[in-house]
N, C-alpha and C positions, 0 to 999 in steps of 0.2 A: 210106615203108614199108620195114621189112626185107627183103631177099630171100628169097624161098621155095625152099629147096631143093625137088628135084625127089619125094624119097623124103615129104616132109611135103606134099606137094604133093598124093600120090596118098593121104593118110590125111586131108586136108582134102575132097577132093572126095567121099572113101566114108562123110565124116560127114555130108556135105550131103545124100546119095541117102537115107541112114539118116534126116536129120531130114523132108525133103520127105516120107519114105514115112510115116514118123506122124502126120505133121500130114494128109496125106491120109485115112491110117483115122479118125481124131479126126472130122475135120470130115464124114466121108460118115454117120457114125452123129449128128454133132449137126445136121447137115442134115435128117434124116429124122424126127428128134424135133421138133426147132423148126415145120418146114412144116408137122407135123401137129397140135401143139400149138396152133400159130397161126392155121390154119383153121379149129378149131374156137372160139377165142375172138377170132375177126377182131383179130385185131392187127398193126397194121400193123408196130411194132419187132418183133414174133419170127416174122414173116413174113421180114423184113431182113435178120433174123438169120440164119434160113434161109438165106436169098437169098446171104449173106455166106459161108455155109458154101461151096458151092457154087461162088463165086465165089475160096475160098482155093483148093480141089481144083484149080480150074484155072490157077492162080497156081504153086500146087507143083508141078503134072502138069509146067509150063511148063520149071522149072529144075532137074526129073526128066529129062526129054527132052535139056536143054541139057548134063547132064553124065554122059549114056548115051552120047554120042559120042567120040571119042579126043581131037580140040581142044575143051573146050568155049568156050572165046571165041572160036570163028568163028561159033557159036549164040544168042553171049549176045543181039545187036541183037533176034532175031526173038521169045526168052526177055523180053526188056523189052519187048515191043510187047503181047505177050500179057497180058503182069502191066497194062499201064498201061488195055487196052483193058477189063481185068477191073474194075480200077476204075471206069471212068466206066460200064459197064454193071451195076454196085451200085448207081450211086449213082441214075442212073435208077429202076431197080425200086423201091429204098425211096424213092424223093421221090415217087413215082407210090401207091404203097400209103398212103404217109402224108397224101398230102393228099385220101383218098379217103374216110380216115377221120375228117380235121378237118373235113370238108364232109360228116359225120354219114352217107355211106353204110353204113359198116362199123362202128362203135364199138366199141372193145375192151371185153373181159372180164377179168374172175379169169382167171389161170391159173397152176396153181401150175405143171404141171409145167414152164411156162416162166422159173418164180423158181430152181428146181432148178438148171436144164442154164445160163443164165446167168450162179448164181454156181458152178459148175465151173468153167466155161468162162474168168471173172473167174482163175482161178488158174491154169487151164492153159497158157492160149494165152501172157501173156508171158513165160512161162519157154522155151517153143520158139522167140517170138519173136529174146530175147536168144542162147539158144545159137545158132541159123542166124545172127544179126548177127554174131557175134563171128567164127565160122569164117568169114562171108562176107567180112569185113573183112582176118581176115587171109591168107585166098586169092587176096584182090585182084576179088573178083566182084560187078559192081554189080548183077546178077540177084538174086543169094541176097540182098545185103542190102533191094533193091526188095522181094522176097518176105515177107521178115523183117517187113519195115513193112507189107504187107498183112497178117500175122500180127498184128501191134501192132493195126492195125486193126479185126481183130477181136476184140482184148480190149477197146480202147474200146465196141466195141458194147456187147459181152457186160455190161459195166459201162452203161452206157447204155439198154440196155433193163434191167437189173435196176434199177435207178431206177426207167425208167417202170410196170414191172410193180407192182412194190411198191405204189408213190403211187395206181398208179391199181385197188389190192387194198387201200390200207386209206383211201384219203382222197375214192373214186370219180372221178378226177381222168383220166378218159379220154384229154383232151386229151397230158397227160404222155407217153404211148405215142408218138403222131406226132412231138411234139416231139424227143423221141427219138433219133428215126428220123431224123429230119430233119435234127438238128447230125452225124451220122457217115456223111451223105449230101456233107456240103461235106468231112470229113476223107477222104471217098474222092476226090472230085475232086480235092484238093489233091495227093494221094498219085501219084492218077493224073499227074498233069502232070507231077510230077518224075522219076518212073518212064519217061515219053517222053521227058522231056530227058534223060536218064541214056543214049539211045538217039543223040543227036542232041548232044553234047558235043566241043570240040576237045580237049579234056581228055581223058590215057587215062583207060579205065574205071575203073582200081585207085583215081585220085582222088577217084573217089564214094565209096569204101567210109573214108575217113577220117574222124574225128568232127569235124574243123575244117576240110572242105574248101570251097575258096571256090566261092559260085554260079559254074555254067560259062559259059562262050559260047557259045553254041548256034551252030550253022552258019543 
């Protein structure tokens, strides 16, 4: 990687606080749609989706926090423990809602306003995604780009329940909704693990943020 002078250094870090802080307002307004959309047409994906919202806020709050302080890479380890824990606590909540409703507790419904805020969200999320990657990468911050990729994450959902919602709003295909839920429940866990090794690497951090970096060796 290039060297980062110190002057680009400080207009990298004030892009990061600037993308963290939208991706936060974004996700606390499509939190509070989804949860309520989804309680009312028990669906277990826009319940997830919810769940997902929620679960970025505290991914971003995470690498808000990490670059509110003067170093932030004496921050970043506790910033990726955050991000990675937020993963595996997704991917719980939706594998638990979703097999509650393939086991016919819950059945999902129509809902549009859940086909709306999905495909918004299908256009929003990886463009925030990408820009946080890029600045993360070239900062040298394996937080932002861990972030980034819970970002990704949630445009996979958001893509993934507009699937299920659809299928199961025009072809009554209930089952679709869990299913869902359920494939963006293993891309959290996935996410999560690396997010932890990213934490636990003999490799410096900056190595994560390359697109060709080889698996690390974990201590």
């Amino acid at each position: 990687m290039s060297v980062v002078t110190p002057e680009r250094r400080s207009v990298l870090q004030r892009r990061i606080r600037w993308i963290v802080a939208a991706t936060i307002a974004y996700n606390v307004v499509e939190a509070i749609i989804a949860l309520a959309a989804g309680t009312v047409a028990s669906s277990a994906a826009l319940i997830g989706f919810g769940l997902d919202s929620i679960v970025e806020v505290l991914s971003a709050a995470a690498v808000a926090w990490q670059f509110a302080g003067r170093d932030p890479q004496r921050r970043e380890r506790v910033a990726l423990r955050v991000i990675a824990f937020s993963f595996f606590g997704l991917a719980a909540f939706v594998t638990f809602d979703a097999v509650r409703s393939l086991l016919g507790v819950s059945p999902a419904e129509h809902s549009a306003v859940g086909i709306v805020l999905a495909a918004v969200s299908v256009v929003i999320m990886p463009a925030f995604s990408l820009f946080e990657r890029r600045t993360g990468q070239e900062l040298g911050s394996a937080s932002a780009v861990a972030d980034s990729k819970q970002t990704l994450i949630c445009s996979y959902l958001s893509a993934a329940v507009l699937l299920g919602l659809v299928l199961n709003s025009t072809l009554g295909w209930a089952w679709a909704d869990s299913v869902a839920a359920l494939v963006i429940a293993a891309f959290a866990v996935r996410e999560g693990i690396e997010a932890w090794r990213g934490d636990a690497c003999k490799k410096p951090l900056s190595s994560l943020t390359t697109e060709n970096a080889d698996t690390c060796a974990c201590c």
